[in-house]
C-alpha positions as CSV (number, residue, x, y, z in Angstrom):
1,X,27.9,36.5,36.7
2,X,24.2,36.8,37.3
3,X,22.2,36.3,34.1
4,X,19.0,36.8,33.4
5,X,17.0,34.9,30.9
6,X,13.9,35.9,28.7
7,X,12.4,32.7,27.3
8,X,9.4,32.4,24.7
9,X,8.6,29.1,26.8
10,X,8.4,28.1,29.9
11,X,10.9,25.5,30.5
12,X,10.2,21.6,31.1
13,X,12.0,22.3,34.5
14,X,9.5,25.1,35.9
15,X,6.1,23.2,34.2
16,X,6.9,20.0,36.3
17,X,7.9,21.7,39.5
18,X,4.6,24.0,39.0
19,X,2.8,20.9,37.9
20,X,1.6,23.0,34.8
21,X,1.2,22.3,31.2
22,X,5.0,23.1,29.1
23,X,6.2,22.8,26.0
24,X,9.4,21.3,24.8
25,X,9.6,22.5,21.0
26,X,12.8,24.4,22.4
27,X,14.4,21.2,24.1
28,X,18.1,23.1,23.3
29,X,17.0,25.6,25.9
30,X,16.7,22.9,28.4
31,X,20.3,21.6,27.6
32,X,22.0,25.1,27.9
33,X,20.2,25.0,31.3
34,X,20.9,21.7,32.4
35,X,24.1,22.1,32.0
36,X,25.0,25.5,33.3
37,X,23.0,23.4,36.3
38,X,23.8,20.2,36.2
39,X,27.5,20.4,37.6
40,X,26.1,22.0,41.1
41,X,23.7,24.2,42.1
42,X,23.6,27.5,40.4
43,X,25.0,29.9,42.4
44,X,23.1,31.5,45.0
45,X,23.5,35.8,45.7
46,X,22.9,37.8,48.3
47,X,20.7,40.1,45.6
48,X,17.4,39.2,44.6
49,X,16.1,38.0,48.2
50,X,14.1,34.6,47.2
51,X,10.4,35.1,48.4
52,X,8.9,31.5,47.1
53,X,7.5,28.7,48.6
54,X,9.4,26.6,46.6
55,X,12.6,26.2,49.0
56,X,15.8,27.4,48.3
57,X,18.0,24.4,48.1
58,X,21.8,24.1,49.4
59,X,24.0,26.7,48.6
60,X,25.0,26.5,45.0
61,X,28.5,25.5,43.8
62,X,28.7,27.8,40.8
63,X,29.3,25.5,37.5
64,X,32.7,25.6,35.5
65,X,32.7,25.9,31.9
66,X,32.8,22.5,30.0
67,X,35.9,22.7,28.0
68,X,37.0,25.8,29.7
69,X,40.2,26.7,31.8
70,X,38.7,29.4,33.7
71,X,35.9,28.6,36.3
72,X,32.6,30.1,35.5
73,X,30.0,31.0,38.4
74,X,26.6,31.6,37.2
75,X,24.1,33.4,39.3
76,X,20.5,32.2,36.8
77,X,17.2,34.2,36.8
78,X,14.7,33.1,34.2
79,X,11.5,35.0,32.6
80,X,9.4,33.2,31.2
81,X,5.7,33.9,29.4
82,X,2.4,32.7,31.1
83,X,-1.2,33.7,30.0
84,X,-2.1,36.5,31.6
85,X,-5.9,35.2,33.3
86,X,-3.1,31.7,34.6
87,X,-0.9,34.6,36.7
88,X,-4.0,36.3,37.5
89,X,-5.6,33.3,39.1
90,X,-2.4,32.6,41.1
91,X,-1.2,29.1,42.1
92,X,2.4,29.3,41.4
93,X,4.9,28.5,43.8
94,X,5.7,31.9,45.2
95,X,4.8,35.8,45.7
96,X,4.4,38.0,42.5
97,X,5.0,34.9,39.8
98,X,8.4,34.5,41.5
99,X,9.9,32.0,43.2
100,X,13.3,29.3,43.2
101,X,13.9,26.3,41.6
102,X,15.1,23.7,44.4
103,X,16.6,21.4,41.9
104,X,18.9,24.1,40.9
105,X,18.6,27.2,42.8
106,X,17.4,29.1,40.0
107,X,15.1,32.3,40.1
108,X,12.1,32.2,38.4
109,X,10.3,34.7,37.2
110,X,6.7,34.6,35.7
111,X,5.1,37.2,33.5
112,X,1.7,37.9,31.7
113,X,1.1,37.9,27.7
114,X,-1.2,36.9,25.1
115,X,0.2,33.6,23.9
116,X,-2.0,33.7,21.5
117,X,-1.3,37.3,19.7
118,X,2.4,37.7,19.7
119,X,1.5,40.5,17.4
120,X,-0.2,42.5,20.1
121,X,2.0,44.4,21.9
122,X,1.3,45.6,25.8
123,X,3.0,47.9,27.4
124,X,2.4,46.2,31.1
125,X,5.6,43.6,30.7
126,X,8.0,47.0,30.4
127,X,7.2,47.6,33.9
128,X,7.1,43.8,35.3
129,X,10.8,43.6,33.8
130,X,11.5,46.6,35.3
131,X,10.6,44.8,38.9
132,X,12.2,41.8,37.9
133,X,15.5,43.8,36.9
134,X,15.4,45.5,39.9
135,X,15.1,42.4,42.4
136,X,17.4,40.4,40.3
137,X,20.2,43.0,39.7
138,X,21.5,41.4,36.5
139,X,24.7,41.6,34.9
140,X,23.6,41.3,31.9
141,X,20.2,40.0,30.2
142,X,20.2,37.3,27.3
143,X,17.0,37.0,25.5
144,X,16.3,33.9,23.5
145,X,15.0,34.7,20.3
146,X,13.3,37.8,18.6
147,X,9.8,36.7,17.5
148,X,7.6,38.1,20.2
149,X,6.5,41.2,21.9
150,X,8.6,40.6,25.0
151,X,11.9,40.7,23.6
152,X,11.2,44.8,22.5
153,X,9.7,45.2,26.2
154,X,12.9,43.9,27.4
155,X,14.8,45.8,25.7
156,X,13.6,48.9,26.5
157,X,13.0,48.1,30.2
158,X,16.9,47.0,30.7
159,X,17.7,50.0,28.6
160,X,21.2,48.8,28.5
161,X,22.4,47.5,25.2
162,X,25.9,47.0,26.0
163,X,24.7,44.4,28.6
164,X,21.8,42.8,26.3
165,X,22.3,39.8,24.1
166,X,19.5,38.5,21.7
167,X,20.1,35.1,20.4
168,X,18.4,34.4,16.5
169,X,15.7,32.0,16.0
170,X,13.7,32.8,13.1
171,X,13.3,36.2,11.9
172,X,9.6,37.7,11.4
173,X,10.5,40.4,8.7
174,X,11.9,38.4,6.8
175,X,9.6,35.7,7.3
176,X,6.4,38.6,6.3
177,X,8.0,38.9,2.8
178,X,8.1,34.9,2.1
179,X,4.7,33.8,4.0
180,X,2.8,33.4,0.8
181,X,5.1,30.7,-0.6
182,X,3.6,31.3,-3.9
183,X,-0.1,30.2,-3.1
184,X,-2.8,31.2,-5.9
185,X,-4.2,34.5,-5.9
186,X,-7.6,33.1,-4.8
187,X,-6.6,31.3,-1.7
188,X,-4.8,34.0,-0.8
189,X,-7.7,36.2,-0.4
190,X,-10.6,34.3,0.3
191,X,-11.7,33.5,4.3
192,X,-13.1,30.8,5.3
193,X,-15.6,31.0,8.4
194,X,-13.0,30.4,10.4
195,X,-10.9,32.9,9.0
196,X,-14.1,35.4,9.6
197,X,-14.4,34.4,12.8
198,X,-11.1,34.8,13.8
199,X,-10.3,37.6,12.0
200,X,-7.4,35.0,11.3
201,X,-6.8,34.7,6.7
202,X,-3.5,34.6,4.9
203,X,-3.6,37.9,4.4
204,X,-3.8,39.2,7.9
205,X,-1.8,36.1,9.1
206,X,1.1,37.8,6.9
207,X,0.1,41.4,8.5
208,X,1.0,40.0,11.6
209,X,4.3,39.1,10.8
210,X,4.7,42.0,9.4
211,X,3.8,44.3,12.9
212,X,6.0,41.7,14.9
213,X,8.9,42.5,12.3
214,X,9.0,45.9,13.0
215,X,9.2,45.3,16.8
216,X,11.5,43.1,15.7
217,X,13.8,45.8,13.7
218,X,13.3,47.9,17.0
219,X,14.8,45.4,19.3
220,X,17.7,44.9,17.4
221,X,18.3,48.5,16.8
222,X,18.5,48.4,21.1
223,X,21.4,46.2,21.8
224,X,24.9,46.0,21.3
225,X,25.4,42.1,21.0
226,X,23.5,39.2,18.9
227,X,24.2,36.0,18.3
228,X,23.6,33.4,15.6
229,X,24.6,30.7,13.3
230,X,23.9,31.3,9.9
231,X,25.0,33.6,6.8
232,X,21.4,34.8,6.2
233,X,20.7,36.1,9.6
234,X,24.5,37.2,10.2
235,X,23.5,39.8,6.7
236,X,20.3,40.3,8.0
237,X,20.6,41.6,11.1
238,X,23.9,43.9,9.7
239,X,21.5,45.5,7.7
240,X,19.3,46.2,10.7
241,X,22.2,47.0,13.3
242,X,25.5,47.3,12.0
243,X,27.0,48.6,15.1
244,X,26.4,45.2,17.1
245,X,28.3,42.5,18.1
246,X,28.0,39.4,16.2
247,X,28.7,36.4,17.9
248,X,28.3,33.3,16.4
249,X,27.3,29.8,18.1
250,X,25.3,26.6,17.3
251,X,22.5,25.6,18.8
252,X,22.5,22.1,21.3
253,X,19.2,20.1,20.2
254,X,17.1,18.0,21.9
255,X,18.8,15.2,24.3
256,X,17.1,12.1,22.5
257,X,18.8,13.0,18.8
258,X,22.5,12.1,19.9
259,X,21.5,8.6,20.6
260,X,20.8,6.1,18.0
261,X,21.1,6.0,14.3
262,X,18.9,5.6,10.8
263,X,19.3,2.4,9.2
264,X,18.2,1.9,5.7
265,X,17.0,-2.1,6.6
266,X,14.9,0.0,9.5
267,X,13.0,2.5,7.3
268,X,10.0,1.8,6.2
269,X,10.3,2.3,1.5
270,X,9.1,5.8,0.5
271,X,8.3,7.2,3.2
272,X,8.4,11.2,3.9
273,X,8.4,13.0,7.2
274,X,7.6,16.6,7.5
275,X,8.1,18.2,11.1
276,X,5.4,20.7,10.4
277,X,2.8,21.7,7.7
278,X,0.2,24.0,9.1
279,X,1.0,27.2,7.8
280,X,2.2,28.4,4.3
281,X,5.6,29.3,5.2
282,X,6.3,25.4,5.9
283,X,5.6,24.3,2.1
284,X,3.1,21.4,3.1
285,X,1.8,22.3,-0.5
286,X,4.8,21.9,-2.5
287,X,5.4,18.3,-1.2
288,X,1.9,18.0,-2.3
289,X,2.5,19.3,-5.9
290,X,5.3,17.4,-6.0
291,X,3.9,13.7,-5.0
292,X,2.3,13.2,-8.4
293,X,5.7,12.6,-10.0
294,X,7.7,11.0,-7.0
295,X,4.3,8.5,-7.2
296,X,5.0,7.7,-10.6
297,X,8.2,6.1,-10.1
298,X,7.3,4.8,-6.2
299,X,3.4,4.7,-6.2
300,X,3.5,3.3,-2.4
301,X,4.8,6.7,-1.6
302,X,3.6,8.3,1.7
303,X,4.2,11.6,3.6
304,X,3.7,12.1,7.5
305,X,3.3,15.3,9.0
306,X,4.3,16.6,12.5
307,X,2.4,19.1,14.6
308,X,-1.2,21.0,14.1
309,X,-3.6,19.2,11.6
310,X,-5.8,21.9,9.2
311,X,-7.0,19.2,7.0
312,X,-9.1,17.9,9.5
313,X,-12.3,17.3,7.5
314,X,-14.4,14.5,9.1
315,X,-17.1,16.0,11.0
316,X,-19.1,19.4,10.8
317,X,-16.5,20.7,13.4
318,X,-13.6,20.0,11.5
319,X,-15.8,21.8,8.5
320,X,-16.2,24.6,10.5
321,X,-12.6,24.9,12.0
322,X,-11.1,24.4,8.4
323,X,-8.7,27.8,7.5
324,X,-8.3,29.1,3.6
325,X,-4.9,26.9,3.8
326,X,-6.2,24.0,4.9
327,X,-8.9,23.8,2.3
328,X,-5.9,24.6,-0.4
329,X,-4.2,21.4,1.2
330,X,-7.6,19.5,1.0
331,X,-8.3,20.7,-2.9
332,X,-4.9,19.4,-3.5
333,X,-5.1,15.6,-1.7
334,X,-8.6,15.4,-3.8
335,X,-7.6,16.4,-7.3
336,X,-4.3,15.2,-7.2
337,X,-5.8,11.8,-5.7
338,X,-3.5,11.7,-2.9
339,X,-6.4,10.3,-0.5
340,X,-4.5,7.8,1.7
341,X,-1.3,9.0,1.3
342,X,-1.1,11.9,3.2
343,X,-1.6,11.6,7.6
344,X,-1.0,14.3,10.4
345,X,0.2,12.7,13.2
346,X,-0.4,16.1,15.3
347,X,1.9,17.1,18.3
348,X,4.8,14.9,19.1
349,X,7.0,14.4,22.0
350,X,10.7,14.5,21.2
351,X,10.7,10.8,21.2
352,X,8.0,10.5,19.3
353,X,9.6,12.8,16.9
354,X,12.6,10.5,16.6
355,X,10.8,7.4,16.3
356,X,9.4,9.0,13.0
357,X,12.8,10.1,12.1
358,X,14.1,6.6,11.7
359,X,10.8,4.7,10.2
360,X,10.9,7.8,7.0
361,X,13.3,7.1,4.4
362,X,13.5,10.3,3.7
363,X,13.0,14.2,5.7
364,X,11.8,17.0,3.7
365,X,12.3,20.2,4.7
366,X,10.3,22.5,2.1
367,X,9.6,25.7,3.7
368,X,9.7,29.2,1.7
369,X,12.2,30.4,4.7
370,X,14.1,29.6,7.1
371,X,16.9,30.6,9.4
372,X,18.4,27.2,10.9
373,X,15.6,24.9,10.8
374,X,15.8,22.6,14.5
375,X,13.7,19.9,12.7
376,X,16.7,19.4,10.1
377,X,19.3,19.6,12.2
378,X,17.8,16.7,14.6
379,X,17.1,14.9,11.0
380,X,21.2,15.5,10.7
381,X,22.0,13.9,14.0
382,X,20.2,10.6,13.3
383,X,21.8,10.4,9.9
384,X,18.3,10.7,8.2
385,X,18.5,11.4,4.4
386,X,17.6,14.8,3.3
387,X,16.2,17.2,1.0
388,X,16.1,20.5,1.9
389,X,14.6,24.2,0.2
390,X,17.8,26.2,-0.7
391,X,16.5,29.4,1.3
392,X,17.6,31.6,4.2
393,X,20.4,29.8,6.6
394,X,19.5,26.3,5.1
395,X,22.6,26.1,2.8
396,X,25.1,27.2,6.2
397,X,23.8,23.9,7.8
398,X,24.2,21.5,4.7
399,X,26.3,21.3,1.4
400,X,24.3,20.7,-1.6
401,X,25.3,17.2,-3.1
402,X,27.9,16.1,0.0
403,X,25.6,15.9,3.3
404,X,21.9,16.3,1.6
405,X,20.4,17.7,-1.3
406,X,18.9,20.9,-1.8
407,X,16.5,22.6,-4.4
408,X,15.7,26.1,-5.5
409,X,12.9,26.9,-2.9
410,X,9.2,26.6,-4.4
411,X,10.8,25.0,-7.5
412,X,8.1,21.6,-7.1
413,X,10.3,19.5,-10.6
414,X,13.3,20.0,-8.6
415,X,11.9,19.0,-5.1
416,X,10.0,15.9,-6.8
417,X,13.9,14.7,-8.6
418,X,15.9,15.3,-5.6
419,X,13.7,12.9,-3.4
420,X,13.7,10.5,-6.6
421,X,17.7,10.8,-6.9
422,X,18.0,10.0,-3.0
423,X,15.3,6.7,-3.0
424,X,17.1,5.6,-6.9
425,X,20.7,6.0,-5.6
426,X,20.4,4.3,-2.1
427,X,24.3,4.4,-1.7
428,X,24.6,7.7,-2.4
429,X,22.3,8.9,0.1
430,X,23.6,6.6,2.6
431,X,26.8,8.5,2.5
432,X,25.6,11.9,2.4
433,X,23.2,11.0,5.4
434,X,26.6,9.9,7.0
435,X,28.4,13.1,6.2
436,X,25.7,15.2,7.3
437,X,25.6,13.1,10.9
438,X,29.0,14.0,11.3
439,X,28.7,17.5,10.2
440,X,25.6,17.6,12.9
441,X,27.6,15.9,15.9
442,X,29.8,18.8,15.6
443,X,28.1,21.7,14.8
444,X,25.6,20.6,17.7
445,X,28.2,19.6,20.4
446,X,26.8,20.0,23.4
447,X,30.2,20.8,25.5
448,X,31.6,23.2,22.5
449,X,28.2,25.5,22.4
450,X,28.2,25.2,26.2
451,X,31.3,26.6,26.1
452,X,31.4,29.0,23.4
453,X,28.0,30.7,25.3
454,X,30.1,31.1,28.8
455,X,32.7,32.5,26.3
456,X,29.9,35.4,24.8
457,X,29.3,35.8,28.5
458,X,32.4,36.7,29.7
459,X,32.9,39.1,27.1
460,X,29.8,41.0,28.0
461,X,30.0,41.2,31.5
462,X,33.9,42.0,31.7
């Protein structure tokens, strides 16, 4: 089978053999291509003649399905996003932005787009995928995720639905209706002048999601197969296409969250880890609102936040840089006199991530929406108490009261009692974490989503 990938990232793989800059927020990506590589080369065609510098290494083996009876030869192109002045200036390994991974015999394909406005749609990737399709001949295209202006160009390059998968990671329409998360009226619409400057306040921030849901709709109207993993965006994307396929699988997280466990005697008292908090539609605020109360009972308390700081506030720069949210989140450290209990740790690696993990006592996962947060489900893995928003796909991945607890989504009394309940009935908690590990380990096995994927695969392309 040759499949061709469209990835929002460019994979961990490509970055190191390019020598360039990569992200791994999307570390499950990397284990779906590990292992359709791992077992051998992938397989190597006489189609889509390889024209990089990067060597082509041995013949490839083809890779069996883990699990499966039937062997399963994979013939792997990947497309992934670069800015468009990086292609420009050249330097990849290869003519065109293409060229083959050694490691694995994968063909890799580069292509331009604003990184920085997934809302802005150009019309110039329709006819780079419509090179790419053409060298790569593919059998069928799977595009990983619907949340940027590629996935619609995609589409309508391929033009052929039957033979076009899109998997679901968040969903931007829906997301456009919950961004405010209930924010007052005045922070809503006032810009800071950063928010001037970069054209860049709640309200347009919403507008964007809003434009990207409608490409959104349009790309889902165009194929024939989705997958997913969740109630919510199994009804949501019925609604949109009812004609398509549904397939349902699990995402594989990141490698470093099957090993090791939380231990109560290792966490540090009271301590909260959020995986991200600069944007309204990840509740920062609520766990804000609700620290007054959980203080009251543990006054030690302490929340650490993941990713992007906007409450940066020491110098003029930070003054300057500060958005309309971020001065929300700094008008409620200073009048609820949280001051010193409140730190952005900014970007962290995956191990980083799980060190944090396993010093919290507790993960909070307060967002407005969500479809199948990966944050939660690597909290899951490690055993990590949690307390999660009862919104979106949240309540497919954990039962209320059994494997976590969960609260009516902006509802701050609630949020502030269930991370009470879980620090004032330590037992309790410790066997709900427990339940929820083993609920993870299996909803997140690698070899049975490995497997079920080759499954969708087969269907499509036979």
């Amino acid at each position: 089978m040759r499949i061709l990938w469209l990835c929002n990232i460019m994979l961990p793989a490509i970055g190191e053999a390019l020598g360039l800059p990569y992200s791994n927020r999307e570390g499950w990506l990397s284990g779906i291509y590990g292992r359709i590589c791992g077992e051998g080369k992938c397989a190597e065609g006489s189609r889509g003649e390889d024209k990089g510098s990067a060597g082509v290494g041995e013949k490839g083996k083809g890779v069996k399905g883990n699990g499966s009876a039937d062997s399963v030869e994979i013939e792997l192109g990947i497309c992934f996003p670069v800015e468009e002045a990086q292609l420009e200036k050249g330097g990849f390994l290869g003519v065109d932005g293409k060229f083959r991974l050694e490691d694995s015999g994968a063909l890799c394909y580069a292509f331009g787009e604003n990184l920085a406005a997934p809302e802005q749609y150009d019309e110039r990737m329709e006819g780079r995928f419509r090179e790419i399709i053409e060298d790569f001949k593919p059998d069928m295209v799977h595009i990983f995720g619907t949340e940027f202006p590629h996935t619609l160009a995609m589409v309508r390059a391929y033009g052929c639905p039957e033979r076009t998968l899109i998997g679901i990671q968040g969903l931007c329409f829906a997301c456009a209706e919950a961004y405010m998360a209930d924010l007052p009226k005045s922070v809503i619409s006032r810009r800071t002048f950063r928010d001037w400057l970069k054209k860049d306040g709640i309200l347009e921030q919403q507008e964007k999601f809003r434009i990207r849901g409608e490409r959104e709709k349009e790309a889902l109207k165009g194929v024939l197969h989705i997958t997913g993993r969740t109630a919510f965006d199994r009804e949501e994307t019925e609604k949109i296409n009812g004609k398509a396929r549904y397939h349902f699988m699990n995402e594989t997280m990141r490698e470093p969250f099957y090993s090791g466990m939380w231990q109560m005697e290792d966490s540090r008292p009271h301590r909260i880890f959020l995986s991200q908090g600069d944007y309204p539609l990840k509740g920062f605020h609520y766990v804000l609102a609700a620290l007054p109360e959980i203080m009251a009972h543990y006054p030690e308390t302490c929340v650490y936040v993941a990713g992007n700081s906007v409450i940066s506030n020491r110098t003029l720069k930070d003054k300057i840089k500060v958005s309309s949210y971020g001065k929300y989140l700094l008008e409620l450290i200073k009048s609820l006199r949280l001051e010193g209990h409140v730190k952005v740790l900014g970007r962290l690696s995956a191990g980083e991530m799980k060190k944090e993990f396993l010093k919290s006592s507790l993960f909070i996962c307060p967002s407005s929406l969500e479809n199948s947060p990966n944050s939660m489900g690597e909290a899951m893995l490690l055993g990590v108490p949690v307390v999660a928003a009862r919104t979106g796909g949240i309540p497919s991945m954990i039962e209320d009261g059994k494997e976590g607890l969960l609260y009516e989504a902006g509802n701050v009394a609630q949020l502030a009692e269930c991370a009470l309940r879980t620090w004032d009935e330590p037992e309790k908690a410790l066997r709900r974490a427990q339940a929820a590990r083993e609920r993870a380990m299996d909803a997140h096995n690698g070899d049975k989503n490995f497997k079920r994927l080759l499954e969708i695969y087969r269907e499509i392309c036979q």
